[in-house]
Structures are given as structure tokens and as C-alpha cells.
N, C-alpha and C positions, 0 to 999 in steps of 0.2 A: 504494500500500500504506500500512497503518497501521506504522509505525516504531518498535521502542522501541530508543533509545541509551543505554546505561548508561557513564556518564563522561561525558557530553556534554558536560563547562564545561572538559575536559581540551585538551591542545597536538592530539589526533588524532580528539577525540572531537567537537569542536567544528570540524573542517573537513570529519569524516565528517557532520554535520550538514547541513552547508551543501549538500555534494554531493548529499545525500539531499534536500533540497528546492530541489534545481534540479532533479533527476529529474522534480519531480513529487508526491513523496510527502506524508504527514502526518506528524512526527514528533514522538515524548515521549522527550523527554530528563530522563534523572535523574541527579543528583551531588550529593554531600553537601557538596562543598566541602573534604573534606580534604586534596587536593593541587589540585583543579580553580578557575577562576577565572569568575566573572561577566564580566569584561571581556570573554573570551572569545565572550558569548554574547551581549553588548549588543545588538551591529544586528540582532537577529533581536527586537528586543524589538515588534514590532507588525507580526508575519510571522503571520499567521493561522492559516498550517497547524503553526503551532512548539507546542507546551505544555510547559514545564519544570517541574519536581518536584524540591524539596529533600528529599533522603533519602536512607538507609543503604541499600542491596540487600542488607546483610545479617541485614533486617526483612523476610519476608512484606509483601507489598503487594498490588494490585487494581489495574492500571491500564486494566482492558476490554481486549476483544480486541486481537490483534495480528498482522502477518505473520510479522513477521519480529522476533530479537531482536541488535543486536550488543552482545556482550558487554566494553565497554572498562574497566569500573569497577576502579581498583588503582594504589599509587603505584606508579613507574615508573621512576626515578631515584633514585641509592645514597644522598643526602641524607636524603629523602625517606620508601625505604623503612625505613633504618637508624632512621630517628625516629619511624616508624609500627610495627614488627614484628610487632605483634598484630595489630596493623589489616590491616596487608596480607597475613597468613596468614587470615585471616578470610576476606577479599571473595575469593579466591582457592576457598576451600572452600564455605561457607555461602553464600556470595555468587554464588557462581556456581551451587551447586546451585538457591537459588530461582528464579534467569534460566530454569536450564533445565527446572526441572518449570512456568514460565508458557509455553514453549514448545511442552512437551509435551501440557499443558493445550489451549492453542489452536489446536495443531497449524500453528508459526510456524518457520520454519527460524530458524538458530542459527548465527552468527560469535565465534565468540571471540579475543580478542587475547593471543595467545602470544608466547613472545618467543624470539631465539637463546640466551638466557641456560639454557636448558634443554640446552644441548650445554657450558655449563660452560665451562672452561678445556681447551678439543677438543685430543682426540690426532690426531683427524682432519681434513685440510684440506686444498681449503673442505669447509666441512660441508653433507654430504646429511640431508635427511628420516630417514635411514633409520639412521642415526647416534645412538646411545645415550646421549652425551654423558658428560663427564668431570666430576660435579659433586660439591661438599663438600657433604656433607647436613646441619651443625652450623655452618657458620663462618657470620660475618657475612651474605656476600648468601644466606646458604639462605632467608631470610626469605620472601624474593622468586623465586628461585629454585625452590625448592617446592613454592610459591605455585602458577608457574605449571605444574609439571609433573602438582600433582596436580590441578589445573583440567584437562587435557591429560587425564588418567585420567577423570575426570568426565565430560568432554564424550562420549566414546566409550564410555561404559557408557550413557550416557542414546542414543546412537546406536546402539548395539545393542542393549538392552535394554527400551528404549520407541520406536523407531524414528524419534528426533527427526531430521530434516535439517540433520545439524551440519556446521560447518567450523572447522577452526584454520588460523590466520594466525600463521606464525613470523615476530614481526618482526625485523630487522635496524635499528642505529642509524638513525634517520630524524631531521631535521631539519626547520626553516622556519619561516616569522613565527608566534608564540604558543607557540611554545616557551619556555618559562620563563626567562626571563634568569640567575636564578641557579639550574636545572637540576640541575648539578654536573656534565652529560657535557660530551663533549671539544668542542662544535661551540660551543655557549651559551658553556662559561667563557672559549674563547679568543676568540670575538668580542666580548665584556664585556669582556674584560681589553685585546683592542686597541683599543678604541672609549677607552677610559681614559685609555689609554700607560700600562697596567701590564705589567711582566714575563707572559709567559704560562708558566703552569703545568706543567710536564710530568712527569710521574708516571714513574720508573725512567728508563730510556738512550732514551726515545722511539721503541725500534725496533720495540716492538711494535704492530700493526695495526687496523685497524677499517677498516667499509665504511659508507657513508655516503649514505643514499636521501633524496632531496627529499620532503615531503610526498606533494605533490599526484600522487606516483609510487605513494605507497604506498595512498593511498587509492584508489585507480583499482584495483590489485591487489584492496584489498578487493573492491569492486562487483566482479570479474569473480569472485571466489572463491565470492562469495554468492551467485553465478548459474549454477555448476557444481556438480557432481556428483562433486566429490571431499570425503570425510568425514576421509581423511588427513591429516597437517598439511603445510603449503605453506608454505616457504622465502619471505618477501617482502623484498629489501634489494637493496640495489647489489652487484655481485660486483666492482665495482671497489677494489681495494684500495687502504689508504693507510696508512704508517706515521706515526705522531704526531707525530713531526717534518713528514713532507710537510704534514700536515691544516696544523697550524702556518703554516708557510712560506705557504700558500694564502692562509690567514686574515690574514695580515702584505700580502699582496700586491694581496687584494680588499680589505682596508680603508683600504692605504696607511699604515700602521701603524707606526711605529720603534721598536716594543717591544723587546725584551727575554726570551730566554728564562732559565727557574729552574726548575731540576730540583730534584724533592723526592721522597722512598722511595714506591716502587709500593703503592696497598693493598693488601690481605692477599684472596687468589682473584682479582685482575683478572685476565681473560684477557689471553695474551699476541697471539694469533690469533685476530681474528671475521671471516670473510668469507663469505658465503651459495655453495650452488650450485642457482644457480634452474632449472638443466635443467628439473626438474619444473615451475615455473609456466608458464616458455616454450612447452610441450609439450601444456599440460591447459588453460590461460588464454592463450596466446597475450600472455604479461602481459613485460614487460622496463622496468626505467626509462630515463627518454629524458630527465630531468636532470644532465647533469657536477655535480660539485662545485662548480667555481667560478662555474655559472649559479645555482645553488640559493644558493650563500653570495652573494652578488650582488640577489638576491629576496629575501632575508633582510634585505639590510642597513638597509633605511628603519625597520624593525618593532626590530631592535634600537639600532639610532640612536636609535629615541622613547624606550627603556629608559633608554639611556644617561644621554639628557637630562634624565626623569624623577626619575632618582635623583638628579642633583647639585643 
């Protein structure tokens, strides 16, 4: 198939590439750069079947036919979207409707990248699909937040109403090499700050939780999402749970680390509980990750080692 990846120079967008041309495929990766990185995308620099394209998705474009589109383009992390808020309400709306009227156009099925941040600070838990979410429509992450829930609204008017063969992909934290060192999620800062021997961070009493999927877990979910027949959104993350202090403790243990913890005030809407219930992927994809945490933090470590190094 002819591929278009939007975010491709991104932590998910650029190993959804990779996967996509080991498949087989031809792919056009776009990214404008404002959260994504070229390093990312180097060794594909004389891969024949790659073509990358610097640019906005929330510009009309032409990029010729296509099968398929996945839609990754948007920051992703609180730093990130907190410093972009226009921007990432933009690619969110405008941005994703143009993905999907080229879709619609070429008659190209359609993946979007959602996130659990669409169930908020959940009264429910773990969170099902089917789950409303508990979200501030005005506080800081609404930026993002919003972002992706009226992309979520988009996708499924353009699937019902132009018949495009959509999917949404709820993600759950995911991790792994190219992840952005300084990020700002819990997996990045605290393997930065023990690769250092700095104090690690921990935001409020650290009891509250987070699930934590290896890449190459999450990508895998994708391809099989994008090869089923469900237009619903699909749960994709670890349902294994971990409270901030454990993640910690992990991260002290696979790095060998004698950090230091420092607790500093919770921001304003962190959830206190994220953990998926993937029934539904298990069930419709056949899909489950088959990474632990401390194999995935473990396969991490060479890629943030070179960070570490880099910076000093």
C-alpha cells in the first residue's frame, strides 16, 4: 500500500514508520517539526520506499493517492502541549479534518491517534471504551484534551456520514527508545533524572497510578486495528498497573541508580487513576502487550544512556 503518516519524525510516529516498511509498504511521512525530530527519521534517509514532507496538516495539501491514512500529527506531552495550545487545538480540529476529507477523497481507511486523556481524571476504573470520561473542558490540559475528543467526534461523523473506514486508537502511556528525553511524562523524567543521580520527581504522595505499554506493543495494536472492522475507539495500553512510587523504584532498580526521591505539588487535573480495560482489543484484535515494564525500561536504557551522555 501507498502510506500517508502524519507525525512521522514523532516518539510513535516514526517507529509506526518503520513497521510500515518492513511490511512492505511505501510510505509519506509529514511533520512540521513542532514537537517531532529528524533524528528520528535519519536511517531511513536512503530507504527508497520513504518520502518525507515538511509541513502543517493544518494546510490543504496534495500528496497523490493513498490507502491508507494514520493520523499521528499533535503534541502529546503536558510541556509541550501547555507551550503549543493553539497549535495543538488546531491539528486536533482543522488538522484532522483535512487527513480525513484526503481519505474520503481517495477512498483510504483512516487510524487516528486518541488518547486515554479523553476519560479525564475517571470516576471509572479501569476505564472501558464505553466510559464518558470525567474531563475539565477550561483548565490547562483541555488544550489537548479536547483536542483529542473533538478529533474523536470528527472521525465518526466522517464515518458515518461519508463512509470513510475509520479507527480510533485510545492510547495509554507508552514508552521506549525516541521518546523524548525531556518529555515531561513519568517514564522519560525519571530515567533522565537517574541516569544523572538526580532526585526523581514525584508529583503529590506518588500513590497515584499509571499503566505503562512498550512501544513496539503499541504499534503492533495499531496494524491489527487498521486491519479490523471496528470504527469504535479501542482501549490500546498495558492494564498493568503501577503506582508512581513503584514506576520509580523500577527505574532506581533497572538503572542501578542511588537517586533520591522529591516530592513536589500534583499539577492542576492530573489524573489520579489511568489504567486501560483492553477486554475489547483482546476480543476484536486478538491484541495484549507481551512487554513487562522492566523488559521495556531495560530496551530503553542504551537510547536514553546516549541522551544522557549527549547532554553533558
Amino acid at each position: 500500500m501507498r502510506v500517508l503518516v502524519t507525525g512521522a519524525a514523532g516518539f510513535l510516529g516514526s517507529h509506526l514508520t518503520d513497521r510500515l516498511l518492513a511490511e512492505g509498504h511505501t510510505v509519506i511521512g509529514v511533520d512540521n517539526f513542532a514537537t517531532g525530530s529528524a533524528e528520528n527519521l535519519a536511517h531511513l534517509k536512503h530507504e527508497p520506499r520513504f518520502q518525507f514532507e515538511e509541513r502543517d496538516i493544518c494546510q490543504p495539501f496534495e500528496p497523490g493517492p493513498v490507502d491508507y491514512v494514520f493520523n499521528l500529527a499533535s503534541p502529546a506531552s503536558p510541556p509541550e502541549y501547555l507551550r503549543l495550545p493553539l497549535e495543538t487545538l488546531r491539528v486536533g480540529s482543522a488538522g484532522t479534518g483535512n487527513m480525513l476529507e484526503l481519505a474520503a477523497h481517495y477512498g483510504a481507511g483512516f487510524l487516528h491517534a486518541s488518547t486515554s486523556e479523553c476519560y479525564g481524571d475517571p470516576l471509572e476504573h479501569p476505564q472501558r471504551e464505553e466510559y464518558w470520561g470525567h474531563v475539565n473542558p477550561i483548565g490547562p490540559r483541555s488544550v489537548y484534551d479536547e483536542s483529542k475528543r473533538f478529533s474523536e467526534a470528527l472521525v465518526m461523523a466522517y464515518h458515518r456520514a461519508r463512509g470513510v473506514n475509520t479507527h480510533l486508537a485510545r492510547i495509554f502511556n507508552t514508552y521506549g527508545p525516541r521518546l523524548h528525553p525531556s518529555d515531561g511524562r513519568v517514564i522519560s523524567n525519571f530515567v533522565m533524572q537517574a541516569l544523572r543521580g538526580e532526585p526523581l520527581t514525584i508529583y503529590g504522595d506518588g500513590r497515584q497510578t499509571r499503566s505503562f505499554c512498550f512501544v513496539d506493543d503499541l504499534i503492533r495494536g495499531f496494524i491489527l486495528l487498521a486491519r479490523s472492522d471496528e470504527h469504535l475507539p479501542v482501549n490500546l495500553g498495558n492494564p498493568g498497573e503501577f503506582t508512581i512510587l513503584e514506576c520509580a523504584q523500577t527505574v532506581l532498580e533497572v538503572t542501578g541508580s542511588k537517586s533520591e526521591l522529591k516530592f513536589e505539588p500534583l499539577p492542576v487535573d492530573d489524573p489520579t487513576r489511568r489504567c486501560p480495560d483492553i477486554a475489547k482489543a483482546r476480543r476484536l484484535l486478538g491484541w495484549e502487550p507481551r512487554i513487562p515494564l522492566r523488559e521495556g525500561l531495560a530496551k530503553s536504557l542504551d537510547y536514553f544512556k546516549s541522551k544522557a551522555a549527549a547532554a553533558v
